[in-house]
C-alpha positions as CSV (number, residue, x, y, z in Angstrom):
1,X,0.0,0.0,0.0
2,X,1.7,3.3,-1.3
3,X,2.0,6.0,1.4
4,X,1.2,9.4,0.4
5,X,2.9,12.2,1.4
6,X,1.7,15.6,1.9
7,X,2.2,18.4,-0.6
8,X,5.3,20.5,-0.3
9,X,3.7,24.1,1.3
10,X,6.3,27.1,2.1
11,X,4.1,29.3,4.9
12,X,5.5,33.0,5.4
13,X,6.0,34.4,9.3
14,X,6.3,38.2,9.0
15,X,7.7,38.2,12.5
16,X,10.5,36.3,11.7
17,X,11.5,38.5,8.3
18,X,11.1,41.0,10.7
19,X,14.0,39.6,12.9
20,X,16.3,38.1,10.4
21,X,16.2,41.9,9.1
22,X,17.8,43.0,12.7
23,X,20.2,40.3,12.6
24,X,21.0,41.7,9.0
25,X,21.4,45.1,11.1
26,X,23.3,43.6,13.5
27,X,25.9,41.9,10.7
28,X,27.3,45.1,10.0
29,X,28.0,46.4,13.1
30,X,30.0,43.2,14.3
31,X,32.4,43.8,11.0
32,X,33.0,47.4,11.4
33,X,33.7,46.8,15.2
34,X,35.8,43.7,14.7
35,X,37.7,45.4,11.5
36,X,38.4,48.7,12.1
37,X,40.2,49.8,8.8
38,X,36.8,49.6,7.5
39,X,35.8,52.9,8.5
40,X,38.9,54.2,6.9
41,X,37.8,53.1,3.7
42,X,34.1,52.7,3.6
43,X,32.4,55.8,3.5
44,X,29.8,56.3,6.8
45,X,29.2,59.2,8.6
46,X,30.9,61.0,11.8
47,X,28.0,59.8,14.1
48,X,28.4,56.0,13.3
49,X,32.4,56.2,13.0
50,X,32.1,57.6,16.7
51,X,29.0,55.0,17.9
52,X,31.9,52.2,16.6
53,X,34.9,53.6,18.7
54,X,33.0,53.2,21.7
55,X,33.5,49.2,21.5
56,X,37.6,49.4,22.3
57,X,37.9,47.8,25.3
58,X,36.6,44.0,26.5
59,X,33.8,45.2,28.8
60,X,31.7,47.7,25.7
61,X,32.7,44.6,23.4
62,X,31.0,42.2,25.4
63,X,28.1,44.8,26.4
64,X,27.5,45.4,22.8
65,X,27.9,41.7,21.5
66,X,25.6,40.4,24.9
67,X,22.7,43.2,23.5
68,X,22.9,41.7,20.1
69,X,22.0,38.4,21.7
70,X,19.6,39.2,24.0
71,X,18.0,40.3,20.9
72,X,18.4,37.1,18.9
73,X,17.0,35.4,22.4
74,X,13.9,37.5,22.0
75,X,13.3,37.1,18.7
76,X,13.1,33.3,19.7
77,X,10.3,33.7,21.2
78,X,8.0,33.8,18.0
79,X,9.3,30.7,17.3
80,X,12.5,28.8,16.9
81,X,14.0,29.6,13.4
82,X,17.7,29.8,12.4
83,X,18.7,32.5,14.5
84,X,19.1,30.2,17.0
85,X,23.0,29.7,15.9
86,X,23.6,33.8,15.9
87,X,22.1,34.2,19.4
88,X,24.7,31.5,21.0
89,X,26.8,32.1,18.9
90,X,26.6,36.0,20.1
91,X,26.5,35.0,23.7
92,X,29.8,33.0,23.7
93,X,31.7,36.0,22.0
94,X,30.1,38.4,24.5
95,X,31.3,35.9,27.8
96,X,34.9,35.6,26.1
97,X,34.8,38.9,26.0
98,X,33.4,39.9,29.4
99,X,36.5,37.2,30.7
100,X,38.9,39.1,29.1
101,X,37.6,42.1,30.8
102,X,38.2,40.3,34.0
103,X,41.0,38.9,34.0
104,X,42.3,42.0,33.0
105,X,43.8,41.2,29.8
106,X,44.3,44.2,27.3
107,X,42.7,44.3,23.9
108,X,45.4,43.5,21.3
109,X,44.3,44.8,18.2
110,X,45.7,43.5,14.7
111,X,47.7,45.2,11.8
112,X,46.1,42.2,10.0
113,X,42.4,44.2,10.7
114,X,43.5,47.5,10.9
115,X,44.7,48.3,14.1
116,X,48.0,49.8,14.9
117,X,50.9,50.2,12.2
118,X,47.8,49.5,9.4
119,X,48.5,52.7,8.1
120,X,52.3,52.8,7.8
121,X,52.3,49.0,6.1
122,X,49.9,51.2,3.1
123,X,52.1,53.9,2.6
């Protein structure tokens, strides 16, 4: 006896375009904090150049990456989807951070990403 199997149907959930489009907010962010040559280059404005040079130590790293994922956490709530991976994933950043914080280790930034000496390797 064949078994039949139900119809392939895609359903849309306007809450969760809705948060996949603040993860797609919070994407941006992450780079230009994590690779800050990128604001030597790209052209943004005063405003956000400043907003991203508040993250430079461990403790405003881990405050910014633990908002992101409290925000990924609540947009759980409508329902599980893939975001699932960026909220943990967001978490453990933010908690390696805030360790680093504690145990007083210094931010060490990398030519590599555009910290220190970045601008005498391109001239």
């Amino acid at each position: 006896m064949p078994v039949s199997t139900p119809p392939l149907t895609f359903t849309f959930r306007g809450e969760v375009t809705e948060n996949h489009a603040l993860a797609s907010v919070c994407a941006p962010i992450i780079i230009f904090i994590e690779i800050p040559f990128l604001l030597r280059i790209c052209p943004t404005s005063a405003k956000f150049d400043a907003f991203i040079r508040n993250f430079t130590t461990n403790y405003m790293r881990a405050a910014i990456y633990l908002v992101m994922s409290v925000v990924q956490w609540l947009s759980l709530l409508t329902g599980a989807s893939s975001l699932l991976a960026a909220a943990v994933l967001l978490l453990i950043a933010a908690s390696f951070y805030l360790l680093a914080g504690v145990k007083s280790q210094e931010f060490v930034s990398s030519k590599t990403l555009g910290g220190q000496g970045l601008a005498q390797m391109i001239v």
